[in-house]
MOPAC internal coordinates of N, CA, C and O (Angstrom, degrees):
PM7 1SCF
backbone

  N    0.0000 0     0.00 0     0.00 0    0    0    0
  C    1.4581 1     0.00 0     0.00 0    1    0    0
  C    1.5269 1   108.94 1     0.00 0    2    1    0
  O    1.2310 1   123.14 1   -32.86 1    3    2    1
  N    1.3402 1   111.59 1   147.14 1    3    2    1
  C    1.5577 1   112.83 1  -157.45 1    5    3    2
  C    1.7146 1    91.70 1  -103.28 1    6    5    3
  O    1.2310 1   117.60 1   -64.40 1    7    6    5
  N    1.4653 1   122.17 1   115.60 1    7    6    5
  C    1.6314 1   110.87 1   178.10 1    9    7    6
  C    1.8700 1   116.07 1   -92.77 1   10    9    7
  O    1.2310 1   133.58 1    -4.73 1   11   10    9
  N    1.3870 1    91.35 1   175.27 1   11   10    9
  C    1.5218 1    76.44 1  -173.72 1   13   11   10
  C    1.8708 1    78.75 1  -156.50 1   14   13   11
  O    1.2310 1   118.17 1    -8.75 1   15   14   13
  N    1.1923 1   121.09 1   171.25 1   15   14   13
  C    1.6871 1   117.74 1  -169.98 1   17   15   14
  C    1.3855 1    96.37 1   -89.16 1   18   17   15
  O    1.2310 1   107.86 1  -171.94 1   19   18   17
  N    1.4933 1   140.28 1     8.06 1   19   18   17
  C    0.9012 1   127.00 1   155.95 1   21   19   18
  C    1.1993 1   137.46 1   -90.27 1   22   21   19
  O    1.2310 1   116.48 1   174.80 1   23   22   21
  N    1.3314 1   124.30 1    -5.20 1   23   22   21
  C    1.5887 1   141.05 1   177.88 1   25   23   22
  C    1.4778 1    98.67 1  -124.66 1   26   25   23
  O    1.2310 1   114.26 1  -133.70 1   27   26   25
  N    1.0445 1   128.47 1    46.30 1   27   26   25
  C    1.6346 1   125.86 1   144.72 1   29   27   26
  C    1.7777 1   116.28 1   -81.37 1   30   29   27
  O    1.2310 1   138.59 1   -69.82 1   31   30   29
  N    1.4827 1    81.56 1   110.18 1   31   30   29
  C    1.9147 1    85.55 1   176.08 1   33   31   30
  C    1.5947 1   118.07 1   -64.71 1   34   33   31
  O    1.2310 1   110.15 1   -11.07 1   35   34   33
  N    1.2434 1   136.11 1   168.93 1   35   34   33
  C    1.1313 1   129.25 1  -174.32 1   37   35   34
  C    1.6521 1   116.84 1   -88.11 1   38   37   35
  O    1.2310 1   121.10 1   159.44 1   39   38   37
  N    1.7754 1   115.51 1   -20.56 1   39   38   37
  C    1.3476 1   122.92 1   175.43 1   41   39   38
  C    1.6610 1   106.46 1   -70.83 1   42   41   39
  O    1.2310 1   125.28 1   152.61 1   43   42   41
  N    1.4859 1   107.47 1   -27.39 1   43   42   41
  C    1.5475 1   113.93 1  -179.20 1   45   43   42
  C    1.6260 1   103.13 1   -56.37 1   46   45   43
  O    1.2310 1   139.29 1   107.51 1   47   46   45
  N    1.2385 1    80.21 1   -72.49 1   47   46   45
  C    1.7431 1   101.88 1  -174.27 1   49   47   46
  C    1.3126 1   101.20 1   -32.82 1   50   49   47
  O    1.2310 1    98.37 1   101.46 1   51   50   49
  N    1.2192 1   156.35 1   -78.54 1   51   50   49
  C    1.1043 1   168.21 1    29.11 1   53   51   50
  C    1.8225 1    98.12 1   119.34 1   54   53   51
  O    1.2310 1   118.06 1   105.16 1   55   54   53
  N    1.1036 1   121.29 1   -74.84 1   55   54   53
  C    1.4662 1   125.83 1   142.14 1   57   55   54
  C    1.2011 1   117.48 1   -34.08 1   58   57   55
  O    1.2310 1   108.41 1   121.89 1   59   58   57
  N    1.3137 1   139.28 1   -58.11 1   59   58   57
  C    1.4295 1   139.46 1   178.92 1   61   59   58
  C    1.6925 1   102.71 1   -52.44 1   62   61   59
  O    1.2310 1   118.19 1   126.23 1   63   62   61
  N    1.3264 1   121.05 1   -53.77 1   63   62   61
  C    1.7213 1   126.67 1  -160.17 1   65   63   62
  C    1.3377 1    94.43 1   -86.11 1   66   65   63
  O    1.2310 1   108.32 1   175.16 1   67   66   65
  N    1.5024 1   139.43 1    -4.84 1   67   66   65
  C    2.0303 1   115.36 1  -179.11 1   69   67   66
  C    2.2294 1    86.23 1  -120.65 1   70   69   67
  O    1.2310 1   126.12 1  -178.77 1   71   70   69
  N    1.4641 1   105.85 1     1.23 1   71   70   69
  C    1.8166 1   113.54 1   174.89 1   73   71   70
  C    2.1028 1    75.32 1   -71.17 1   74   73   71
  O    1.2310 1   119.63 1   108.63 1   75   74   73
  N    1.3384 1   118.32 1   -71.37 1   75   74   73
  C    1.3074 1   108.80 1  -141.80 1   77   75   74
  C    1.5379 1    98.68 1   -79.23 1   78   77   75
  O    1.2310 1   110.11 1  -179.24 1   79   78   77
  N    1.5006 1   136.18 1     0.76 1   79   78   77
  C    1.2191 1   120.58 1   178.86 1   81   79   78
  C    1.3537 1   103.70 1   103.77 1   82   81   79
  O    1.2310 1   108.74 1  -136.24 1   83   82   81
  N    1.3080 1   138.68 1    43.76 1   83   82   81
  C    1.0670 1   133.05 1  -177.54 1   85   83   82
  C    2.0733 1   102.81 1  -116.92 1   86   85   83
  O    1.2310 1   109.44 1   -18.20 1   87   86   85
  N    0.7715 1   137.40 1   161.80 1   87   86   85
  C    1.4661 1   133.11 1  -158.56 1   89   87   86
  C    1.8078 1   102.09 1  -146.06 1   90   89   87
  O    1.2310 1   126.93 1   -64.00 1   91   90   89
  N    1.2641 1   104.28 1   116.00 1   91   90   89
  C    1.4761 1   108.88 1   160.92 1   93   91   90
  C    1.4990 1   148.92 1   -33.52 1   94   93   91
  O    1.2310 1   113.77 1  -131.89 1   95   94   93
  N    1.0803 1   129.39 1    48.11 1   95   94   93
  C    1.6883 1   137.36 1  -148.78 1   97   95   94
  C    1.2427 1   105.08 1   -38.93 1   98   97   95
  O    1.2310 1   125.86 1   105.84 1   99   98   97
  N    1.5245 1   106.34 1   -74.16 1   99   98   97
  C    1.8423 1   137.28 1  -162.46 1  101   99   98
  C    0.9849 1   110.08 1  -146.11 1  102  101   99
  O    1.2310 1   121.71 1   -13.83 1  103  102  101
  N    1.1040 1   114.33 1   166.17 1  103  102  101
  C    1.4766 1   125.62 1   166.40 1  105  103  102
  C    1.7474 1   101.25 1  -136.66 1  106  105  103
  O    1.2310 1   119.85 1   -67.64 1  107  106  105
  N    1.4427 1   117.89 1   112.36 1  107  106  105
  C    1.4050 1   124.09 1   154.98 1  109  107  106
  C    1.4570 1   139.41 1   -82.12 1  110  109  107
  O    1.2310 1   113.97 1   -54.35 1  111  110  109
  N    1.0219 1   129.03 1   125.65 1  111  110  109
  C    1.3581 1   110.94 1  -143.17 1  113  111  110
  C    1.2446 1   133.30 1     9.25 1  114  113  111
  O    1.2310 1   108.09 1    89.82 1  115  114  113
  N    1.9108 1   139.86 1   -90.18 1  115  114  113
  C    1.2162 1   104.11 1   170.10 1  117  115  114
  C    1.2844 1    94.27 1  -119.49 1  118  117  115
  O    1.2310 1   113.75 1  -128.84 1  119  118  117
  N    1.1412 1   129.43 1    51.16 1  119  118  117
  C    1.6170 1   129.98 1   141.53 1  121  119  118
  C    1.1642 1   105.48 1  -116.83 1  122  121  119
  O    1.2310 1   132.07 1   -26.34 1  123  122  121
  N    1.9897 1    94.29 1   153.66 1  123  122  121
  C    1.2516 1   159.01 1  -145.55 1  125  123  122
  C    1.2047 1   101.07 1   -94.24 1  126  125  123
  O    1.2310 1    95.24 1   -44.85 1  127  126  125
  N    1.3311 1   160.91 1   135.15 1  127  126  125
  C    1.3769 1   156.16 1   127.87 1  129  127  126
  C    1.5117 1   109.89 1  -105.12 1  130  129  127
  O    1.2310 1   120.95 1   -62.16 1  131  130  129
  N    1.7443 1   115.79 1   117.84 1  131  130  129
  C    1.1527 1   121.37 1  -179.79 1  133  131  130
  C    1.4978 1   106.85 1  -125.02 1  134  133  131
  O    1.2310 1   117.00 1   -45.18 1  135  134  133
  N    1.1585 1   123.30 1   134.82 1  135  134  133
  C    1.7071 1   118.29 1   171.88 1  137  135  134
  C    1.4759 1   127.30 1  -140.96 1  138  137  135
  O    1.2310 1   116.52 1     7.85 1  139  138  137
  N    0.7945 1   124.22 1  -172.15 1  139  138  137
  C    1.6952 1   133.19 1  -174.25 1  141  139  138
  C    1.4458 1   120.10 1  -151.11 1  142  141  139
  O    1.2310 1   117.87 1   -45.26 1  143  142  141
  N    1.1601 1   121.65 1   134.74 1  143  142  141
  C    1.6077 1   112.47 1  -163.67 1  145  143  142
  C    1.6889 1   105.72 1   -63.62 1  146  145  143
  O    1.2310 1   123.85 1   155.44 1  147  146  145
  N    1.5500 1   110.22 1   -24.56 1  147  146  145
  C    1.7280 1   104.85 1   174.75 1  149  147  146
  C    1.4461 1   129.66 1   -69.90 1  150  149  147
  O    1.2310 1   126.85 1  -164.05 1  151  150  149
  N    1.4821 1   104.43 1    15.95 1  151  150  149
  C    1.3125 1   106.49 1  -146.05 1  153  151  150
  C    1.5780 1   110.92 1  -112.78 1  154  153  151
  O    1.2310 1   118.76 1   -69.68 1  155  154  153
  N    1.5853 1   119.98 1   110.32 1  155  154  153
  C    1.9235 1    80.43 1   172.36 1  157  155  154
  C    1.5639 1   120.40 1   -82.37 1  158  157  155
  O    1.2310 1   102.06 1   151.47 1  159  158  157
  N    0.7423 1   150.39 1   -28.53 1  159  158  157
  C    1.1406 1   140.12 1   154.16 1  161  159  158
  C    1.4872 1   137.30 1   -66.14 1  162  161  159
  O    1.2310 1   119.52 1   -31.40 1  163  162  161
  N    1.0835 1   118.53 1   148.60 1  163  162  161
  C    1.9643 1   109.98 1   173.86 1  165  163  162
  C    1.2768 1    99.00 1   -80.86 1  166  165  163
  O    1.2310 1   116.87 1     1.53 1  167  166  165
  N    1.4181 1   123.56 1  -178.47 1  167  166  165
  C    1.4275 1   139.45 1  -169.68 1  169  167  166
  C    1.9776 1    93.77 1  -135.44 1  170  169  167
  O    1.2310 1   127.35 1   -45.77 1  171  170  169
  N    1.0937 1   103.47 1   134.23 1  171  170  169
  C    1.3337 1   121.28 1  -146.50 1  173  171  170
  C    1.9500 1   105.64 1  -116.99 1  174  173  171
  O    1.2310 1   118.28 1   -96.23 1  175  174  173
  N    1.0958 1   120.89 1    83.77 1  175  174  173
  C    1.7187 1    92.68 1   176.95 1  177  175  174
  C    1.5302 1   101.37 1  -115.64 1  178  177  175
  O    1.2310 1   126.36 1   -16.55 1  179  178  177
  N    1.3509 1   105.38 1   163.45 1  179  178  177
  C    1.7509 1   111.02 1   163.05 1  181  179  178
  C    1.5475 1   109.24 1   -86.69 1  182  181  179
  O    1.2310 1   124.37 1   -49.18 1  183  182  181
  N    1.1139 1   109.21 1   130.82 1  183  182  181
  C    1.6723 1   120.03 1  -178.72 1  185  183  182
  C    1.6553 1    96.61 1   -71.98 1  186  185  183
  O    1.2310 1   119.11 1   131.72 1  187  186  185
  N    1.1733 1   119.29 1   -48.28 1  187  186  185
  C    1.2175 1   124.35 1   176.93 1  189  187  186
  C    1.3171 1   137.01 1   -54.35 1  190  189  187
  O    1.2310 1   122.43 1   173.46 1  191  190  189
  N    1.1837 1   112.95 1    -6.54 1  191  190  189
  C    1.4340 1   129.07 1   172.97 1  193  191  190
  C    1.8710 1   112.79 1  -119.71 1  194  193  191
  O    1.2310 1   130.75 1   -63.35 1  195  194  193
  N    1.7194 1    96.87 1   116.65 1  195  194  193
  C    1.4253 1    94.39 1   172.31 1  197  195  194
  C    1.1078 1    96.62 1  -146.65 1  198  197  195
  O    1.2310 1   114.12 1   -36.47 1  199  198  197
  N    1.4574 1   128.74 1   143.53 1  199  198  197
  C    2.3014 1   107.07 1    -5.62 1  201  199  198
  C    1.7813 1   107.14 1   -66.05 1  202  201  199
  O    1.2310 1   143.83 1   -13.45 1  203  202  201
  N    1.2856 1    71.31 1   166.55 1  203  202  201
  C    2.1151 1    78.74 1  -174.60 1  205  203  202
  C    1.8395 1    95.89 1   -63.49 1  206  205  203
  O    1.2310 1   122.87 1   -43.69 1  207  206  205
  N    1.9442 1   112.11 1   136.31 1  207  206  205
  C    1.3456 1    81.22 1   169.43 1  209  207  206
  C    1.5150 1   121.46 1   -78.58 1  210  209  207
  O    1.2310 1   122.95 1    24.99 1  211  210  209
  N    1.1374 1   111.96 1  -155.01 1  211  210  209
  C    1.8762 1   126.48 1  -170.98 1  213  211  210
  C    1.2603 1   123.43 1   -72.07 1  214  213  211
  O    1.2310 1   135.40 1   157.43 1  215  214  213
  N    1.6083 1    87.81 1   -22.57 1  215  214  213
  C    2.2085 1    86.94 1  -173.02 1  217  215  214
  C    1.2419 1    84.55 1  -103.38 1  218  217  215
  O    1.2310 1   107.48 1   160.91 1  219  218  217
  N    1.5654 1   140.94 1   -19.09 1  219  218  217
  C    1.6385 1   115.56 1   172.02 1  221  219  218
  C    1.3004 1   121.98 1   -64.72 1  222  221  219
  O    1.2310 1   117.32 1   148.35 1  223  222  221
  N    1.6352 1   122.71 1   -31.65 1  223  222  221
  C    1.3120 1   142.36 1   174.18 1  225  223  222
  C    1.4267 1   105.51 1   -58.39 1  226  225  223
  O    1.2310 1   119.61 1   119.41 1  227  226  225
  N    1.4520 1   118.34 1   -60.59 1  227  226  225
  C    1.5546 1   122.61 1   177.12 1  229  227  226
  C    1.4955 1   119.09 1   -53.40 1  230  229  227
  O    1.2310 1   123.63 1   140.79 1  231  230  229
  N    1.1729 1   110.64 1   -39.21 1  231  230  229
  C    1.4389 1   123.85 1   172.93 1  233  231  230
  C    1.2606 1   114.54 1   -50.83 1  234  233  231
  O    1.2310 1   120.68 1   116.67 1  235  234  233
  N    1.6863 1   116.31 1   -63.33 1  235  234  233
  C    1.2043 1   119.45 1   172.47 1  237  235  234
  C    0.9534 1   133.94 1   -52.39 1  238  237  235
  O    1.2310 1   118.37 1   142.84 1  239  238  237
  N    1.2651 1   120.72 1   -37.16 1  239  238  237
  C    1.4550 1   136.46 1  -160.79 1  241  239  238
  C    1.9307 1    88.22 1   -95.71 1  242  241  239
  O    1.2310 1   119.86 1   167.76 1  243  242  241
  N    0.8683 1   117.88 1   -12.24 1  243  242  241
  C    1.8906 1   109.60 1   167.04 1  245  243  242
  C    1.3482 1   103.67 1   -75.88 1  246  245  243
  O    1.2310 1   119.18 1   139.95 1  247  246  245
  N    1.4933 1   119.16 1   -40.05 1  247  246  245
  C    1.5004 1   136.68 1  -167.03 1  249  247  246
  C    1.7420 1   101.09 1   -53.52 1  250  249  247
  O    1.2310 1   135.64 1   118.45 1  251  250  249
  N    1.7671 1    87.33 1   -61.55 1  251  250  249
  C    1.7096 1    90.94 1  -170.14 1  253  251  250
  C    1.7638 1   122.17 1   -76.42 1  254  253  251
  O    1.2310 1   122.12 1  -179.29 1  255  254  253
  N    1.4852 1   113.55 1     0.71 1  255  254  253
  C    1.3213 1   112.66 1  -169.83 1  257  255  254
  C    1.0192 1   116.74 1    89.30 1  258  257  255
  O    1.2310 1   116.79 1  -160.88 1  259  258  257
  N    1.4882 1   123.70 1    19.12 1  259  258  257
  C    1.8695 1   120.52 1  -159.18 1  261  259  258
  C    1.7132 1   108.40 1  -128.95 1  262  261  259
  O    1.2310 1   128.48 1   -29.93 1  263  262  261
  N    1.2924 1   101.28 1   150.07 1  263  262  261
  C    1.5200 1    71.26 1   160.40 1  265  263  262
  C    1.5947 1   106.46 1  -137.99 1  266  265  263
  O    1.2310 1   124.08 1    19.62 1  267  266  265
  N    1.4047 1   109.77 1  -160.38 1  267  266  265
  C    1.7353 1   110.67 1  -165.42 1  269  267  266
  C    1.5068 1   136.75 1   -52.24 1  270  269  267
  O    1.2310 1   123.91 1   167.06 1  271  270  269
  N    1.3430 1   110.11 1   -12.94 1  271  270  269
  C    1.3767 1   123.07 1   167.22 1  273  271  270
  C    1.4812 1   118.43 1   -89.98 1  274  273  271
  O    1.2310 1   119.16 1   162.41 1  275  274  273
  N    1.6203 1   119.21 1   -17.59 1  275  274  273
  C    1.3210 1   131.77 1   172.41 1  277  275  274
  C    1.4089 1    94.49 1   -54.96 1  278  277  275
  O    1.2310 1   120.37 1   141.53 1  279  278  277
  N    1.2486 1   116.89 1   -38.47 1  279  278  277
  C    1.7336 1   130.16 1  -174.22 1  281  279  278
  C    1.3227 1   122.88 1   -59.30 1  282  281  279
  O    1.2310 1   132.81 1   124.69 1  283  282  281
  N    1.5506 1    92.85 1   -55.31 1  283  282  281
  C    1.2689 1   135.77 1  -155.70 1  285  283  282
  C    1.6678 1    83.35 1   -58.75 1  286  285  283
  O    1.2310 1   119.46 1   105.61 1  287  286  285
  N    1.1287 1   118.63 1   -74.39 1  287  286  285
  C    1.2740 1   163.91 1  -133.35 1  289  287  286
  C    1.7544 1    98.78 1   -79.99 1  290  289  287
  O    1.2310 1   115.22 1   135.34 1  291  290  289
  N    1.4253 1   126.67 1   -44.66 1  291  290  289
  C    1.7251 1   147.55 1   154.92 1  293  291  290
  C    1.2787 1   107.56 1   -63.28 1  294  293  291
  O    1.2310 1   113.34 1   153.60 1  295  294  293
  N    1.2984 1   130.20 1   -26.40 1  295  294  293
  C    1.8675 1   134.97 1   160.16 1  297  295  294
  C    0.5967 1    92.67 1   -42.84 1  298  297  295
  O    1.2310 1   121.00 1    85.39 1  299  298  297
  N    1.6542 1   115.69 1   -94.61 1  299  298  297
  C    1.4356 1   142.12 1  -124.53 1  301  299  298
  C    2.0088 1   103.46 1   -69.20 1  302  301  299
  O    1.2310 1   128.46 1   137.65 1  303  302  301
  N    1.1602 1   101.32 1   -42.35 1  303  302  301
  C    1.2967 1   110.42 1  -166.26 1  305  303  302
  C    1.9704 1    91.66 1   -57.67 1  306  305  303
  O    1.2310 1   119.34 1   124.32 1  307  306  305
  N    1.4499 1   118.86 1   -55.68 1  307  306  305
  C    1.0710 1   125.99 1   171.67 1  309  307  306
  C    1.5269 1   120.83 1   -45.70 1  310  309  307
  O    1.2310 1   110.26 1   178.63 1  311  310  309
  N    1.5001 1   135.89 1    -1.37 1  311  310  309
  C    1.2808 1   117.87 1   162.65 1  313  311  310
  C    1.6614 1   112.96 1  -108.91 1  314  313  311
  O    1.2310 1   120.10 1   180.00 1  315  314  313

């Protein structure tokens, strides 16, 4: 399947952030708080939105040091 940052499902996503070691804190209403002790920031998604949109993906992926083919790239290996 050919991805693009607009059709990232949220179980992916989700798979992608506990693939790199990232750990579930809370969940506030329908956000997500995930983090890593290397991290300064948490990584943030809405549970409520699927697929995650594009600037939450971009966001994150600034968070973790990565960028869209790091993604791209944790898909593909996954089918």
């Amino acid at each position: 399947m050919a991805y693009s940052l607009k059709n990232i499902g949220l179980n992916d996503f989700r798979k992608f952030l506990i693939h790199l070691g990232l750990n579930h804190v809370r969940t506030k209403g329908s956000h997500e708080i995930w983090a890593r002790k290397d991290l300064t920031r948490p990584v943030i998604i809405q549970s409520s939105k699927d697929p995650v949109p594009q600037f939450i993906i971009k966001s994150n992926l600034r968070t973790l040091g990565l960028i869209s083919e790091d993604l791209f790239k944790y898909l593909n290996s996954q089918n």
